[in-house]
C-alpha positions as CSV (number, residue, x, y, z in Angstrom):
1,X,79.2,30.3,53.0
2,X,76.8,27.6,54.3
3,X,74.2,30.7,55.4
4,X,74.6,32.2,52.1
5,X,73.8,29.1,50.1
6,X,70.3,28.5,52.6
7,X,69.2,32.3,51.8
8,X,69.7,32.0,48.2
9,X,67.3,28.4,48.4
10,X,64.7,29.7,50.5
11,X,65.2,33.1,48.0
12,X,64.5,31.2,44.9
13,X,61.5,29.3,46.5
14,X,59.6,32.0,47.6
15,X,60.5,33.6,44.2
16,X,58.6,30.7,42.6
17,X,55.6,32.0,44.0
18,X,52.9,34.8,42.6
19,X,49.7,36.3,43.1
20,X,48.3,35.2,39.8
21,X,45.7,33.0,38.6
22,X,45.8,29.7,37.3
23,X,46.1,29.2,33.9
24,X,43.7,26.6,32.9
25,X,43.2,26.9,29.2
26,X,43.7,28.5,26.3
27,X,42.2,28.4,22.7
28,X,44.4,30.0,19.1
29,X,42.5,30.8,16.5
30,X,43.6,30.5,12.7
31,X,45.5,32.4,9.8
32,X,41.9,32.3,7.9
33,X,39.4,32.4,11.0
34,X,41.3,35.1,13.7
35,X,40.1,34.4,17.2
36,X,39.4,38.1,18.0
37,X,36.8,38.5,20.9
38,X,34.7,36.5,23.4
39,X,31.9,37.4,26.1
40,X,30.4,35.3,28.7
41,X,27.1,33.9,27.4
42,X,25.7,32.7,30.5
43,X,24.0,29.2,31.2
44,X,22.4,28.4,27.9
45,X,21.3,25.0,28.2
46,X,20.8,25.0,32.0
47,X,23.3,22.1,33.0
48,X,24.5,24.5,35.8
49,X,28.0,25.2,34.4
50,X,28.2,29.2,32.6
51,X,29.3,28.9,29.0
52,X,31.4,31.4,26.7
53,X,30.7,32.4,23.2
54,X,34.0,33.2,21.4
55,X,33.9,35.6,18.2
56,X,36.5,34.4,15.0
57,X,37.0,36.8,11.9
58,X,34.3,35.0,10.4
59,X,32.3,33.1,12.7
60,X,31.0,32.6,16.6
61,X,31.4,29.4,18.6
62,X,30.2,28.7,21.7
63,X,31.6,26.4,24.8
64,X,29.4,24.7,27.0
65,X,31.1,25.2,30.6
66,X,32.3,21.7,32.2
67,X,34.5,20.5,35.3
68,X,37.6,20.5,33.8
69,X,37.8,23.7,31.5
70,X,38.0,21.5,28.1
71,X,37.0,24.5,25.2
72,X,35.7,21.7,22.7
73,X,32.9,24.0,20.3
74,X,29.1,22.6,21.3
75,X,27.6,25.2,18.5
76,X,29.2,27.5,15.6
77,X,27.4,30.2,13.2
78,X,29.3,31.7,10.1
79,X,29.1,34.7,7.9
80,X,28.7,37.2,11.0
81,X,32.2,38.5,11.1
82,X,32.2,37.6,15.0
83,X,28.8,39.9,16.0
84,X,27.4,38.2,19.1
85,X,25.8,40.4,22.4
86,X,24.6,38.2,24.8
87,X,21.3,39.9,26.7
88,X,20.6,37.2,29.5
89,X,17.2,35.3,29.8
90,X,14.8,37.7,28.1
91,X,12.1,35.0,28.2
92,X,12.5,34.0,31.8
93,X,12.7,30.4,31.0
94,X,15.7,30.0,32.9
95,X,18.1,29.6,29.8
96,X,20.8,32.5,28.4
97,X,20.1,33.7,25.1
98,X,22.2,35.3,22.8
99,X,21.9,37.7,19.4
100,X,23.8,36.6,16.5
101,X,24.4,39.7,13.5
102,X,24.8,38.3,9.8
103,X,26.7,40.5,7.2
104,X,24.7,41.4,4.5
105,X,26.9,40.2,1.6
106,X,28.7,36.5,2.2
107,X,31.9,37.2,0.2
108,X,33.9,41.2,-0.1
109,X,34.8,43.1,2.5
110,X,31.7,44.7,3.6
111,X,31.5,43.1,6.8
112,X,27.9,45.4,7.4
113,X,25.7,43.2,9.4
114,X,22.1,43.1,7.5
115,X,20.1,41.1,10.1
116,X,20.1,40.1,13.9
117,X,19.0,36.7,14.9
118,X,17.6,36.3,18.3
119,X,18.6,33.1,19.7
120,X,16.0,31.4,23.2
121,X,18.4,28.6,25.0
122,X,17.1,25.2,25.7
123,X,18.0,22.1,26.8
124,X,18.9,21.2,23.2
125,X,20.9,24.4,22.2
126,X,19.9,27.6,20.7
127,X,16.5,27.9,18.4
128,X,16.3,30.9,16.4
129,X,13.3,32.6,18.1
130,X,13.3,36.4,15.7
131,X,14.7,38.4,13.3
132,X,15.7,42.1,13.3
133,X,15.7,44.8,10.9
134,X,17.1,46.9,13.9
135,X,14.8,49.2,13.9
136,X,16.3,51.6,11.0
137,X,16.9,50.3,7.2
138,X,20.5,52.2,6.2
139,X,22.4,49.7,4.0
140,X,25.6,51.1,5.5
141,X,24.5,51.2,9.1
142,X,27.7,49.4,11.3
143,X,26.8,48.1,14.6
144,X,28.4,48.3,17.7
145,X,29.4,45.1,19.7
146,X,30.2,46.7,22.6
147,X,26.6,46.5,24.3
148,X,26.4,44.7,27.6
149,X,22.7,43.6,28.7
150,X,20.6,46.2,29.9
151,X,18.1,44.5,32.7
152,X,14.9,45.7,33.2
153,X,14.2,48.9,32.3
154,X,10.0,49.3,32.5
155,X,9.7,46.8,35.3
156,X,7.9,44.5,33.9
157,X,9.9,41.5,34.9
158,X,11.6,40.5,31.6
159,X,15.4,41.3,31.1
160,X,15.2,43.9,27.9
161,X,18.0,44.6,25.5
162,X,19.5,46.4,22.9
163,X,20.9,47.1,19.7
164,X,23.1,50.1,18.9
165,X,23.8,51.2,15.5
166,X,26.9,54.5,16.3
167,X,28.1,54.8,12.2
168,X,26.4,54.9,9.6
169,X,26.8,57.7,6.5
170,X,23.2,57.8,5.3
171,X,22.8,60.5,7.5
172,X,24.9,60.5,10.5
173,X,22.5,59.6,12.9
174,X,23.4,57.3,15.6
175,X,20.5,54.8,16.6
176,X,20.7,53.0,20.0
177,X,16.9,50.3,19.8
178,X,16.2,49.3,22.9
179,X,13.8,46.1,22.8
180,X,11.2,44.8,25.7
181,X,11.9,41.0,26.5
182,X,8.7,38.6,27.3
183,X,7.5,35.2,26.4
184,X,7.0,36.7,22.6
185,X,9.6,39.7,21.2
186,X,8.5,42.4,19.0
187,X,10.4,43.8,16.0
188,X,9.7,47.6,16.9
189,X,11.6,49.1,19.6
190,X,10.5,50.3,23.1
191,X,12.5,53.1,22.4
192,X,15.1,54.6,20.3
193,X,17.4,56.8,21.3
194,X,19.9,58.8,19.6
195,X,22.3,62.1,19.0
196,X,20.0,63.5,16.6
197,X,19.1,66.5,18.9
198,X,22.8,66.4,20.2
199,X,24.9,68.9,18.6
200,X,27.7,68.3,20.2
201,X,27.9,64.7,19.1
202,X,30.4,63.2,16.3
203,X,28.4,60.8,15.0
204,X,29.8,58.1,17.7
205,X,26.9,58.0,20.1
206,X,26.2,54.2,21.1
207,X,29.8,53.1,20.9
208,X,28.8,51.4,24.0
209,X,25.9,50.6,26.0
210,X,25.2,49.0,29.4
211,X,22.5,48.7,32.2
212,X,24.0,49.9,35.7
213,X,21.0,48.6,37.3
214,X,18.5,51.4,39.5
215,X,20.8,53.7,40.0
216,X,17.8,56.0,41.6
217,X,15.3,53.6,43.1
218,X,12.8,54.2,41.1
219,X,12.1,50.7,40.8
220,X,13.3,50.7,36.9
221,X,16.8,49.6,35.8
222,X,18.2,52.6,34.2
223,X,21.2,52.4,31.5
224,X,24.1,54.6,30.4
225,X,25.6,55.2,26.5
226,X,28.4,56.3,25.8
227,X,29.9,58.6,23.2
228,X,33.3,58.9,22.7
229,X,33.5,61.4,20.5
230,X,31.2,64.0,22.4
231,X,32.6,67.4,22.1
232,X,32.5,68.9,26.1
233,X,33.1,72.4,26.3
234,X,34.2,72.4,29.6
235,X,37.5,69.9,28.5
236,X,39.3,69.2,25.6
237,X,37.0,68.5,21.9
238,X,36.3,65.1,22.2
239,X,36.6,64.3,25.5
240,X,33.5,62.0,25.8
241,X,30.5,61.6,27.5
242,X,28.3,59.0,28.9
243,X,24.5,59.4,28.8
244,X,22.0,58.4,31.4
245,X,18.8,57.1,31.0
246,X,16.2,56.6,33.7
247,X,14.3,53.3,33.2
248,X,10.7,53.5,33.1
249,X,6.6,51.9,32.4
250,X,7.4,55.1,29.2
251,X,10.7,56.4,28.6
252,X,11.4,58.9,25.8
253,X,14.6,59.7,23.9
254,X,16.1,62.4,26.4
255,X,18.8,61.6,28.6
256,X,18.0,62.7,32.4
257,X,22.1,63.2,33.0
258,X,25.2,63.6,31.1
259,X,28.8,62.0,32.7
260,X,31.7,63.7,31.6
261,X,34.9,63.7,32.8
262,X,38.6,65.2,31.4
263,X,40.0,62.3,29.2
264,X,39.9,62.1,25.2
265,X,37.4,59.2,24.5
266,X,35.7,59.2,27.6
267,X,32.2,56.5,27.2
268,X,34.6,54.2,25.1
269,X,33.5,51.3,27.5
270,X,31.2,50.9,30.2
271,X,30.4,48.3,32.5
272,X,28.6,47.7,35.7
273,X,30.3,46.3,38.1
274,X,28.0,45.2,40.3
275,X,28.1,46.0,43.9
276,X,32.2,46.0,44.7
277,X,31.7,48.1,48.4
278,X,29.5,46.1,49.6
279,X,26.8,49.1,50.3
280,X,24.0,47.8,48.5
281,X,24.0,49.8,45.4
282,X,25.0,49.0,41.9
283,X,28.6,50.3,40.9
284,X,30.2,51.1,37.4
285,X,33.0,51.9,35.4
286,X,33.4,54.8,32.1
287,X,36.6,54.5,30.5
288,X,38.4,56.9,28.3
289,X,41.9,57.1,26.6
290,X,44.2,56.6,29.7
291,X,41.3,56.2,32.4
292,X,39.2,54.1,34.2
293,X,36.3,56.1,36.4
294,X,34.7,54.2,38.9
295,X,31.3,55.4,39.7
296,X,30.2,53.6,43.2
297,X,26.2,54.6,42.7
298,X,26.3,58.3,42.0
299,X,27.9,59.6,45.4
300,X,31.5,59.2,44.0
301,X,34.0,57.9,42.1
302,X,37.2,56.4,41.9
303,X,40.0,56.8,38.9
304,X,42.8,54.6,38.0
305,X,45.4,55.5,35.2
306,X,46.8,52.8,33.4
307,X,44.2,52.5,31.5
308,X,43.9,51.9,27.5
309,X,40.4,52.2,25.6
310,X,41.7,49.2,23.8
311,X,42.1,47.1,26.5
312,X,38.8,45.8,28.3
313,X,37.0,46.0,31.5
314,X,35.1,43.2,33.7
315,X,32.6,43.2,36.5
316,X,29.7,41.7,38.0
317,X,31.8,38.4,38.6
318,X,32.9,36.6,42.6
319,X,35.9,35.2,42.0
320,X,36.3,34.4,45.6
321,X,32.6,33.4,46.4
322,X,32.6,36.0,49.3
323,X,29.6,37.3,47.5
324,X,30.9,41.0,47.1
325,X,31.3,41.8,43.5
326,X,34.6,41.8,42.0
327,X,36.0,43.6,38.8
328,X,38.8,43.7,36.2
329,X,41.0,46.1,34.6
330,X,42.9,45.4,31.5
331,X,45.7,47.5,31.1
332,X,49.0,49.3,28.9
333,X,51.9,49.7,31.0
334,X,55.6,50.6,29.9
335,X,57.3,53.9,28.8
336,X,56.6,52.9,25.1
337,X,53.1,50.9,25.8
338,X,54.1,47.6,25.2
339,X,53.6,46.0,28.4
340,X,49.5,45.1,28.9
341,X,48.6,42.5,31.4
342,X,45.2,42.1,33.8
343,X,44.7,42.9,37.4
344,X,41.4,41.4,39.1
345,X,40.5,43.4,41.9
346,X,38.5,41.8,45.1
347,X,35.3,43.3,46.0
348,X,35.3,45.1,49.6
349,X,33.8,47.7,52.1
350,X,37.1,49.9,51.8
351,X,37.4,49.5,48.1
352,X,40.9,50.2,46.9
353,X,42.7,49.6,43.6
354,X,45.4,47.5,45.0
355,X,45.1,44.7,42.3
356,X,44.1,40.8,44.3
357,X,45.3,38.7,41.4
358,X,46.8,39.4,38.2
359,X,48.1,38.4,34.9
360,X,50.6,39.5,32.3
361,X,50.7,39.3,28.4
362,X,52.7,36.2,27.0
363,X,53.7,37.7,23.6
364,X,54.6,41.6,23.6
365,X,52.3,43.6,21.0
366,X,49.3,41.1,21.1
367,X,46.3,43.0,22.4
368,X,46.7,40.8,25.2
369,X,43.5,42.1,27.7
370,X,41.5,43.6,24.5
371,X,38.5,42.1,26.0
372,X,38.5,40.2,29.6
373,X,35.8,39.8,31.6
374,X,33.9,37.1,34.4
375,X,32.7,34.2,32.3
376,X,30.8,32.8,35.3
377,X,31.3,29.3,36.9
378,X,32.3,27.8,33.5
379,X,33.5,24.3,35.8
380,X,30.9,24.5,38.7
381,X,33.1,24.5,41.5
382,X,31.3,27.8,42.8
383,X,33.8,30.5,42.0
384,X,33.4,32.5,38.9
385,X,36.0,32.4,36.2
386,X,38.0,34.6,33.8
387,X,38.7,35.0,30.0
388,X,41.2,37.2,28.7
389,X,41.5,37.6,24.5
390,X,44.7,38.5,22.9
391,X,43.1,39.8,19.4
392,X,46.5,40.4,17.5
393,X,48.6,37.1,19.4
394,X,50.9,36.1,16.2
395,X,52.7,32.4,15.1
396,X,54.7,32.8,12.4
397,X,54.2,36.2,11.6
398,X,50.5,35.8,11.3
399,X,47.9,37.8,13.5
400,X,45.8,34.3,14.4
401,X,44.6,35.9,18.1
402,X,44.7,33.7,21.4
403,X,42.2,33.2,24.7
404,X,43.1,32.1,28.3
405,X,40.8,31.4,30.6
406,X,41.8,31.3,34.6
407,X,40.6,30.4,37.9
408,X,41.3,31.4,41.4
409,X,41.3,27.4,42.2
410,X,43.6,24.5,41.1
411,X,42.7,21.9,39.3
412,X,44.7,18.7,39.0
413,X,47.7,19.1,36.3
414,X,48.1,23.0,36.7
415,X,50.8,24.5,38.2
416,X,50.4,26.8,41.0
417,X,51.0,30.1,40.6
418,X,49.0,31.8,43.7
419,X,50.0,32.7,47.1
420,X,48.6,33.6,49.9
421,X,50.1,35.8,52.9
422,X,52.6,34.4,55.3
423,X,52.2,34.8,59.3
424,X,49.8,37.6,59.1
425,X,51.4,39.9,56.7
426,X,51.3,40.2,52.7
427,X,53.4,42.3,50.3
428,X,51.2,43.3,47.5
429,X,51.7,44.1,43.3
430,X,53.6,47.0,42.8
431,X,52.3,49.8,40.5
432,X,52.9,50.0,38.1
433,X,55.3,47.2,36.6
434,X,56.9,47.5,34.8
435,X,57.6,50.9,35.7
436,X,59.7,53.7,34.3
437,X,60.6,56.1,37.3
438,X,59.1,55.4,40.3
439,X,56.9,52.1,41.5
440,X,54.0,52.1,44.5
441,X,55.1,49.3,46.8
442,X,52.4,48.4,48.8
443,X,52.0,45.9,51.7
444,X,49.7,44.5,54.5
445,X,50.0,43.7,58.2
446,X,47.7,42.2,60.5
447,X,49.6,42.9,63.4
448,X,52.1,45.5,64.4
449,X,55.8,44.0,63.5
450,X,59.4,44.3,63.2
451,X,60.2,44.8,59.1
452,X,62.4,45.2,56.3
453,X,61.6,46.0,52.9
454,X,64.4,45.4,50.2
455,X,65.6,45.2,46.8
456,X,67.1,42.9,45.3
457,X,68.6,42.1,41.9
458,X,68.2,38.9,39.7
459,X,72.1,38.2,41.0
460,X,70.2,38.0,44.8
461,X,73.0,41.5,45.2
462,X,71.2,44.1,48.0
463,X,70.4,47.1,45.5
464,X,68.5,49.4,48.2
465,X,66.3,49.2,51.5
466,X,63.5,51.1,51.1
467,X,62.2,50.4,55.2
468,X,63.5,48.6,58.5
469,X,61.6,48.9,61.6
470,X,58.1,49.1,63.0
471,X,55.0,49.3,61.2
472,X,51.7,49.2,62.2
473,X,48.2,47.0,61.3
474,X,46.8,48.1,58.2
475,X,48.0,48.4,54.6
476,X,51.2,50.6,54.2
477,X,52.7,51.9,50.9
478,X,56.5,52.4,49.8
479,X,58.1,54.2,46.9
480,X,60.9,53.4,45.1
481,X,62.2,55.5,42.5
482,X,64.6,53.1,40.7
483,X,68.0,54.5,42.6
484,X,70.5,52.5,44.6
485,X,71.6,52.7,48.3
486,X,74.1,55.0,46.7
487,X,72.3,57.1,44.9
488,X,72.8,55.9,41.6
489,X,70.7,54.8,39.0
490,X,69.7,51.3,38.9
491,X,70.0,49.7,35.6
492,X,67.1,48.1,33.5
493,X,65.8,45.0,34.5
494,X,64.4,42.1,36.3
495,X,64.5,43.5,40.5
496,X,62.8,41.4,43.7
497,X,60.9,43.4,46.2
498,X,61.7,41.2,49.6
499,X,59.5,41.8,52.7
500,X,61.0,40.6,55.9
501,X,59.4,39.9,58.9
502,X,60.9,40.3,62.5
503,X,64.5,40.2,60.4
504,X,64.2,36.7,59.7
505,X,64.6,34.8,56.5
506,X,62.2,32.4,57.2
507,X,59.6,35.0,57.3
508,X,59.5,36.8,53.8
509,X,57.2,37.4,50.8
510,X,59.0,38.3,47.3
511,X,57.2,40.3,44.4
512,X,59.0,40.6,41.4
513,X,59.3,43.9,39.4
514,X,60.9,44.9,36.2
515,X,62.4,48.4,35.7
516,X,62.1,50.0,31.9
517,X,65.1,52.7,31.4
């Protein structure tokens, strides 16, 4: 009896442990002002700490970044319904700058955006520098605000950007502006491009836009847009497409590749990723309805699953200062989609899509991952930072939308939640999980060992072992496919994965999983 009680303590101990993030803040927005989006805005008054901009039904606000994560609102602009891109220094004076969008009528429901304020940052905040007419006039012209900076794309030194305009029913022309940055801005465009001499195109070209940096060499940054709704003869009608576009001292309107691949709404989202193999070239992501294509350079790609075009992507962020990129995934999981959660993926030489570090949804139904990305070092410690918005997050019955922010470090008054491998060996998140049929158990050894890999229900009851014996060094994956030792179905539920080292209980790592009948 006495063993049995000491299993079941060190049991629930190591159950108290995760490989998640710390929680270090979070921000609600209100019945009348819905928090619904944020993006990391960079250093915009240069006191070293990366700030956030965070988008509300009717207004932006932005947080100046500080050592301990306090989301206290340094600057706030109204009658934008929440239209912010954030470009990067396009003045090279060392500060972030942003673009704010204002709708063209202050009361209704319009919500069109008329004009596009460019914002420099300075040491006293955000001066309005220019407005746009973007390039177009169409009254009912809708902008997209999924439009990630762009870099460089003549090589003239200055981070460019743009502005992309995918609906509008004047006449059905989708208008991606793409604007030179230097000590002054002009109004016209460098370029424009658009679906106008696509025929394939449903009117959705510029749903997203994003530098992947020189993808070629050429010495130019180059970008990609995506359109969703890009009918692609070879797959399914509106399978999506991304568009490539060489940067350039003169670039014209005609894209020098198309990306395509066999998912509805392929292009929703793109973003670059930065350089997660460690090989020297800039990597990216192109999501569609149930996918998430990783592009490393143009040599080849990897694809993930679990994927929603609601739920967002990250990259471009070092969580771990190691200095290889890392990215995010935001996902759906559960037989009926109602599970979403984020997994943070550590940048290395043998990429894989075995999540690092993870987080799950607090409040089923609430968009939770709808936008999630690297904010930067918001508290200076030297390890970026991450934000995840959960758009439709309810209190009492009321849609007000919440954001978390997280760090791979603890800070005094925050609970820990992340842990690390034990004696040389690690048992990884399952995938997914919750799961309906069958989960991917996967785990690491740095040394060749005696193990046992178990499950266990929440009454600490042996339901089935899935492996005893030897396994070698490396990173080893197990199945289970929701069945007892018997045979029989296992019933729905809250189940703990146990790895055991050299059959010892003071050698073990515990993962919890939840099975979905």
């Amino acid at each position: 009896m006495k063993k049995t009680i000491l299993f079941v303590f060190i049991f629930i101990s190591i159950l108290s442990a995760q490989d998640s993030l710390y929680l270090v803040n979070t921000l609600v927005g209100k019945t009348q002002n819905r928090l619904i989006g944020a993006k990391a805005a960079g250093d915009i008054n240069g006191d070293g700490y990366d700030d956030l901009v965070v988008s509300f039904t009717d207004s932006v606000k932005i947080y100046l970044g500080n050592e301990r994560f306090a989301l206290k609102a340094a600057y706030a602009y109204g009658n934008n319904n929440g239209f912010v891109l954030c470009p990067g220094d396009v003045n090279n004076d060392g500060y972030a700058d942003l673009l704010l969008g204002y709708k063209r009528f202050e009361t209704g429901t319009d919500g069109h955006i008329s004009n596009i304020n460019l914002f420099f940052g300075g040491s006293d905040g955000l001066d309005s520098c220019k407005t746009f007419d973007y390039g177009v006039s169409l009254w009912d012209q809708i902008l997209s605000k999924n439009v990630e900076p762009i870099g460089d794309v003549n090589g003239d030194g200055f981070n460019d950007f743009a502005i992309s305009s995918p609906y509008n029913w004047s006449n059905g022309i989708s208008y991606v502006f793409l604007y030179l940055g230097g000590d002054s801005i002009s109004s016209q465009p460098f370029v424009t491009l658009t679906n106008y001499l696509n025929n394939h195109s449903l009117g959705i070209f510029g749903e997203s836009v994003c530098g992947i940096g020189d993808v070629n060499r050429d010495g130019f940054d180059d970008i990609l847009v995506g359109d969703p709704g890009y009918d692609d003869t070879l797959y399914a009608e509106s399978s999506g497409a991304a568009f490539l576009y060489y940067g350039g001292a003169e670039m014209d309107s005609i894209a020098d590749s198309l990306l395509t691949f066999n998912d509805e709404y392929f292009g929703s989202n793109i973003k670059n990723l930065g350089d997660i193999n460690d090989d020297g070239s800039t990597d990216f992501a192109v999501t569609g309805y149930d996918s998430c294509v990783i592009f490393l350079g143009l040599d080849s790609m990897i694809i993930t699953r679990f994927y929603n075009p609601s739920h967002g992507i990250g990259g471009n962020g070092d969580i771990n200062n190691d200095r290889i990129s890392d990215f995010i995934i935001g996902y759906i999981k559960g037989e009926k989609g109602d599970s979403s959660g984020m997994e943070c993926f550590l940048g290395k030489k043998d990429i894989d899509l075995i999540p690092d570090y993870y987080a799950n949804e607090e409040q089923k139904y609430s968009s939770y991952a709808i936008y999630t990305d690297f904010i930067g070092d918001f508290n200076g410690d030297g390890y970026d930072d991450i934000f995840v918005v959960a758009s439709t997050f309810r209190k009492n019955d009321q849609e007000i939308g919440k954001l978390y922010v997280y760090s791979i470090k603890k800070i005094n008054g925050i609970k820990e939640v992340k842990s690390h491998g034990i004696d040389g060996f690690q048992l990884l998140p399952g995938s997914p999980n919750p799961f309906n049929n069958r989960i991917l158990i996967p785990f690491q050894l740095k040394t060749t060992s005696e193990i046992q890999i178990d499950i266990y229900d929440i009454r600490g009851r042996l339901i089935k072992t899935l492996f005893s014996g030897k396994k070698t060094v490396g990173v080893h994956r197990l199945s289970w496919d929701g069945k007892t030792n018997s045979g029989q179905e296992a019933a729905s539920g809250l189940y703990f994965v146990v790895l055991k080292l050299n059959n010892t209980n003071l050698n073990m790592y515990t993962r919890k999983i939840v099975l979905l009948k």
